[in-house]
N, C-alpha and C positions, 0 to 999 in steps of 0.2 A: 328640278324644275324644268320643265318643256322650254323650248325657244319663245314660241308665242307667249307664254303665263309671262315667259323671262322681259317681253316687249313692252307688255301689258303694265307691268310694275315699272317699268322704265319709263314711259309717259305719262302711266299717273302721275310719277313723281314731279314730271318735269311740265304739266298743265297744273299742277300744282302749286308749284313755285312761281309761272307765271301770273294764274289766275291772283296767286298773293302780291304780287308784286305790285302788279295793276290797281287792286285793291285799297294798298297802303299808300299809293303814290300819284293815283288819281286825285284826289282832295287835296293836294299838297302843292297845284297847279298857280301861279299868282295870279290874280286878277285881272293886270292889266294885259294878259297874254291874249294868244289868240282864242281862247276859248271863251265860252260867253260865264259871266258869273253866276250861273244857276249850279245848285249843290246839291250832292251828289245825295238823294235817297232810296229807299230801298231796289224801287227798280230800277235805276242807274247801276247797282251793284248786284242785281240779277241781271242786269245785261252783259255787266263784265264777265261775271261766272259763267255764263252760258257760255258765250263767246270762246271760251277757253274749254268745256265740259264738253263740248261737241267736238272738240280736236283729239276724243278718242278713237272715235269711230274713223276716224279720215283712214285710215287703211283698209279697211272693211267696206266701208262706203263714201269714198271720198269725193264722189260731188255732193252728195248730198251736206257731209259736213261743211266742205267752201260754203254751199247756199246758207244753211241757218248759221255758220259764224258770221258771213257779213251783211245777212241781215241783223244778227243783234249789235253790230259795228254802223249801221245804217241808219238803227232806230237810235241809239244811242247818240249818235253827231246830229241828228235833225231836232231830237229833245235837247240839246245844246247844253251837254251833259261834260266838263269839263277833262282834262287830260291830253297827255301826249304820246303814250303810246299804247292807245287802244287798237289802231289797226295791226298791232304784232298777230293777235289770233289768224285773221284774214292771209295776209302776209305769209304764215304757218300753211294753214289749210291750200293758198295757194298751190307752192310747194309740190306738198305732197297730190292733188288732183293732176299737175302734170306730169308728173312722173306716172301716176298710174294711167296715163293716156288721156285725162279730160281737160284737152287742148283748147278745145272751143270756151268749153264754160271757165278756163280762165283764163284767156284772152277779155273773154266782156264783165268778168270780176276787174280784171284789171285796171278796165278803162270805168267800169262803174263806180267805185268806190273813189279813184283819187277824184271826177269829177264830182260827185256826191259833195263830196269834203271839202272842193271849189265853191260850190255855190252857198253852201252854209256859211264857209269865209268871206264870201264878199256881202251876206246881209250881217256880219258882223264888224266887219272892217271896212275903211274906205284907203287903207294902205295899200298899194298895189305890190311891195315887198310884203308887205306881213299876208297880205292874201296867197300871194303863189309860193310861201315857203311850205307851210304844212304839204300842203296835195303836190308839189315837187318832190319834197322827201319820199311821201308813202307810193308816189310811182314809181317813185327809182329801185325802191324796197320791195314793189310787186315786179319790174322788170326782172330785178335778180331772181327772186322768187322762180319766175317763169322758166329765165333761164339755167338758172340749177337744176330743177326740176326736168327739163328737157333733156339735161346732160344727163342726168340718174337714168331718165326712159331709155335713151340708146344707149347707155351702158350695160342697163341689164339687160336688155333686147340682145346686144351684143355679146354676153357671157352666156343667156339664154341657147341663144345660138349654138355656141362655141361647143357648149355640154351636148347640145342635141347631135350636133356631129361629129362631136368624142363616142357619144353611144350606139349611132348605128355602125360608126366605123368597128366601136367592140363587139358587136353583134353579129355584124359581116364576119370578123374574123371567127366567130366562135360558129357560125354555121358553115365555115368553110373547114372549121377545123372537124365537127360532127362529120358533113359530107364525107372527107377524106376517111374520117375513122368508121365511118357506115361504110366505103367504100373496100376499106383492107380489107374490114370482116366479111364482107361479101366473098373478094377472093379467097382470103381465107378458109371458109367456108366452102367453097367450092373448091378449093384445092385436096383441102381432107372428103371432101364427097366423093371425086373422080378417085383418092387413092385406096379411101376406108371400103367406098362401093365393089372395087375390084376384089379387094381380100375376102371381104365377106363373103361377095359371091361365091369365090373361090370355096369359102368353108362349107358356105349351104348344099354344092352341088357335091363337094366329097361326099359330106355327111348323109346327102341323099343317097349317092351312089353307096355307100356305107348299109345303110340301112336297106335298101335292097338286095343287097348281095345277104346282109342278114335275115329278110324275108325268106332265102330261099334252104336256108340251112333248119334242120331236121332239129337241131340242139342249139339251139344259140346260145348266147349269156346275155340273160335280162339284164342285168345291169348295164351290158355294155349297148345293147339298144336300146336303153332310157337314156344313156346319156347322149349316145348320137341323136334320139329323137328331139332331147332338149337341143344340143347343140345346132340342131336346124329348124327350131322354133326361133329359136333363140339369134341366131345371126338372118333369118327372113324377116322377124319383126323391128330389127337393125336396120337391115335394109331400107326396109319403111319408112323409118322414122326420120334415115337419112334423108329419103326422096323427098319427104313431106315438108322436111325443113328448109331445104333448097327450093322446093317450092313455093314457100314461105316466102324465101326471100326474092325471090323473082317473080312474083304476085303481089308484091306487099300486101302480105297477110292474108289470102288467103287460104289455108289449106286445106289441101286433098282428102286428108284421112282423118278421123275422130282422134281430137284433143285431146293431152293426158287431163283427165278427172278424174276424182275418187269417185266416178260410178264404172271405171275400169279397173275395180281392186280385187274384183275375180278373177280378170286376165291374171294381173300380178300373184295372186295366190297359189293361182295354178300352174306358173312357172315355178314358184320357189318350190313348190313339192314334187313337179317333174325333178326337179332337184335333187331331193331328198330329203328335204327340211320339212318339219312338219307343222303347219301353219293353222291356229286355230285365231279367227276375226269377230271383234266384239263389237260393234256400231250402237254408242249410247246418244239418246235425245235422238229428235226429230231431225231426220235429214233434210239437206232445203238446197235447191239450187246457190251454188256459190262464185263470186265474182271471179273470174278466166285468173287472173294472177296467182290469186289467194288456193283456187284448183290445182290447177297445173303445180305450185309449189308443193302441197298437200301430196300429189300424186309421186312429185319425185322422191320425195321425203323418206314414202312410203318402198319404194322400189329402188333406192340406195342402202335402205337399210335392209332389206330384205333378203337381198344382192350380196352385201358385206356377212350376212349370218350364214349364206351359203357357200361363201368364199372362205370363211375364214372357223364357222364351226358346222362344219358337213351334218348331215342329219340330226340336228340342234330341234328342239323347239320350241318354235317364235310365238309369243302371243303380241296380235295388232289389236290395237284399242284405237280404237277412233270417235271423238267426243263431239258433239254438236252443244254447245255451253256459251249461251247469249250470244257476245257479239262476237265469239271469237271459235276456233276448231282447236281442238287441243289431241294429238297422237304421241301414242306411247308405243311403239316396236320394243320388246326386251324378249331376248332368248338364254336359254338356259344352259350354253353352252354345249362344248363335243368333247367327250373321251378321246376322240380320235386327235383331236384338233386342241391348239393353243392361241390366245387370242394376243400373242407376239407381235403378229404381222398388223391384226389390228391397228388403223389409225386413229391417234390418240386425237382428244379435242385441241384442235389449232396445230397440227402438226400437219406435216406434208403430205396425206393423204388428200388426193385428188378428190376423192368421193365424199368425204367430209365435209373442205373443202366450198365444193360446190353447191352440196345441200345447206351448208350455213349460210353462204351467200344468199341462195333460194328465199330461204326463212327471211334472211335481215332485208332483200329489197322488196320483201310483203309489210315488213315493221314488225316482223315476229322474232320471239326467242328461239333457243335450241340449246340443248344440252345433252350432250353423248359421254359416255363410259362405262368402264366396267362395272359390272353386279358385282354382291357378293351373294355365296362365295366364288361364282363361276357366273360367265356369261354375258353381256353388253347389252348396255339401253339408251335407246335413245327418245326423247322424249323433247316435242317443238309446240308452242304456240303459236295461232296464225289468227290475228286478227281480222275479222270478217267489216268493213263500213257497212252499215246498212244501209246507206244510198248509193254505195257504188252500182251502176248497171249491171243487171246477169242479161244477156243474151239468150237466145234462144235456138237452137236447130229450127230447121224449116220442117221436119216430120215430130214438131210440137214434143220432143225430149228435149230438156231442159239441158245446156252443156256443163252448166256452175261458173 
């Protein structure tokens, strides 16, 4: 049961109790007392009830409930409707209207009703004790009233408070602590840029020099300028990707050079076969621009696994499936393994491979699955789901291609 439902039952029970009490104990008033001898019928004891039946709402709408309990406390002491403690409802309602801030309206309940209950007493009495006993007690009853209720306002005012600047003080610290860790990664980041940019380099301009010194030879070895030509596809588009990322982050967001998407999966095919792998691509369902996250993951997925069949089973080959299936993309890489090659090295699922690793992460901060291992009887698959939101925004390039 909710808190509220749990309040809810709790004052039922206890307007309940009062409204009976009132009830049974009203008629039971002597005669000679301050109240006038008129007895108590039906609407006498729907004014009790009410009186007490509106002190549900006083949380909800608590001046309004003050107004109609003391008006049914109002009507009922001018109808010279007997009892002694009818004005408990009033007194209640009180209460609770200054706590919730409505200061003014009982301030003039207060002074309304014990004088109300003054003037009734003295066309009934000519005792100046028995006149000011009643409307003494029910002021002194509504002062408290007031002043509890007061006490409750600035208390929770006061705790109000206290929580609000428990919470930005935790919010300060947790954007100081973002800051700083956006901050590492920056250097970070730029520290592997200045050191990964220099080697590469290094590699690209050998491999160059490599391959033209191979241009000029009469009998080369194919194989060995396919593989230099890869190798200097291959650490230029490094290059890139480093620059684009540092740019990235020194533009917040951003970049220079076109997004990994799966409408880049001919770049990546036609690396892994510069390779030697041989890569045949299945695209089922309707292709449709897809949200940057859901892309870009899709795209690494695709070119980790791609990477790993080239690494680990040399001229394998790979069949990509690539599924467009309601709300979601669903890709299957599986290759058939290498004679040449043993998938030892192979990183297993959840084990220490980097490449792994990374594309699981990919997958799970999309909210997708992933599942990698061995075929049988030969060969490795891996196979992700990438759920697509269909209100998340796709973006657009400004030469009206769509980026996903």
């Amino acid at each position: 049961m909710s808190t509220l439902n749990k309040r809810f039952v709790r004052d039922l029970v206890l307007v309940a109790v009062l409204a009976a009490v009132l009830v049974v104990f009203s008629p039971l008033v002597p005669r000679d007392s301050l109240s006038a001898p008129r007895d108590l019928d039906p609407l006498g004891y729907a004014l009790l009830i009410a009186s007490c039946a509106v002190l549900l709402g006083r949380h909800r709408w608590p001046g309004a409930a003050l107004v109609a309990t003391t008006a049914c406390v109002l009507t009922y002491t001018v109808l010279h409707y007997p009892g002694y403690f009818f004005p408990v409802a009033p007194v209640w309602a009180l209460y609770a209207a200054v706590a919730y801030g409505r200061r003014v309206l009982g301030a003039v309940v207060s002074v309304v009703v014990p004088v109300t209950i003054l003037i009734v007493s003295m066309r009934q009495s000519s005792d100046p004790a028995v006149i000011a006993d009643g409307p003494a007690w029910i002021a002194g009853w509504m002062v408290a009233a007031a002043v509890g209720g007061e006490i409750s306002r600035r208390r929770t005012s006061f705790v109000n408070a206290v929580q609000a600047r428990a919470l930005a003080a935790e919010q300060a610290l947790e954007e100081t602590a973002r800051r700083r860790a956006g901050e590492e990664r920056l250097r970070i980041a730029r520290e592997l840029h200045d050191s990964l940019t220099h080697t590469l380099s290094v590699m690209n301009v050998q491999a160059g020099v490599a391959v033209h010194l191979l241009d000029k030879q009469p009998h080369r070895d194919e194989e060995t300028y396919r593989a230099l030509t890869t190798i200097k596809a291959a650490s230029h588009e490094a290059l890139r990707e480093l620059r684009a990322t540092l740019g990235v982050l020194r533009t917040r967001g951003e970049p220079p050079g076109p997004p990994p998407s799966l409408r880049r999966l001919p770049e990546l095919v036609k690396a892994a076969e510069d390779t030697g792998s041989r890569v045949e691509v299945v695209v089922e369902g309707r292709q449709r621009p897809l949200p940057v996250e859901v892309d870009r993951a899709a795209y690494r997925v695709v070119q980790e696994a791609l990477t790993n069949a080239a690494r680990h089973a040399p001229g394998a080959r790979v069949a990509v499936r690539v599924g467009y299936r309601g709300e979601a993309v669903v890709i299957d890489i599986e290759d058939d393994g290498s004679p040449a090659a043993t998938r030892t090295a192979a990183p297993a699922p959840g084990g220490d491979g980097h490449g792994l690793v990374g594309m699981r992460e990919r997958v799970v901060a999309v909210d997708g699955t992933l599942r990698a291992g061995p075929r049988s009887p030969s060969g490795y698959a891996v196979h992700a789901i990438l759920p697509v939101d269909p209100e998340s925004p796709v973006p657009h390039r400004p030469d009206g291609l769509d980026q996903g």
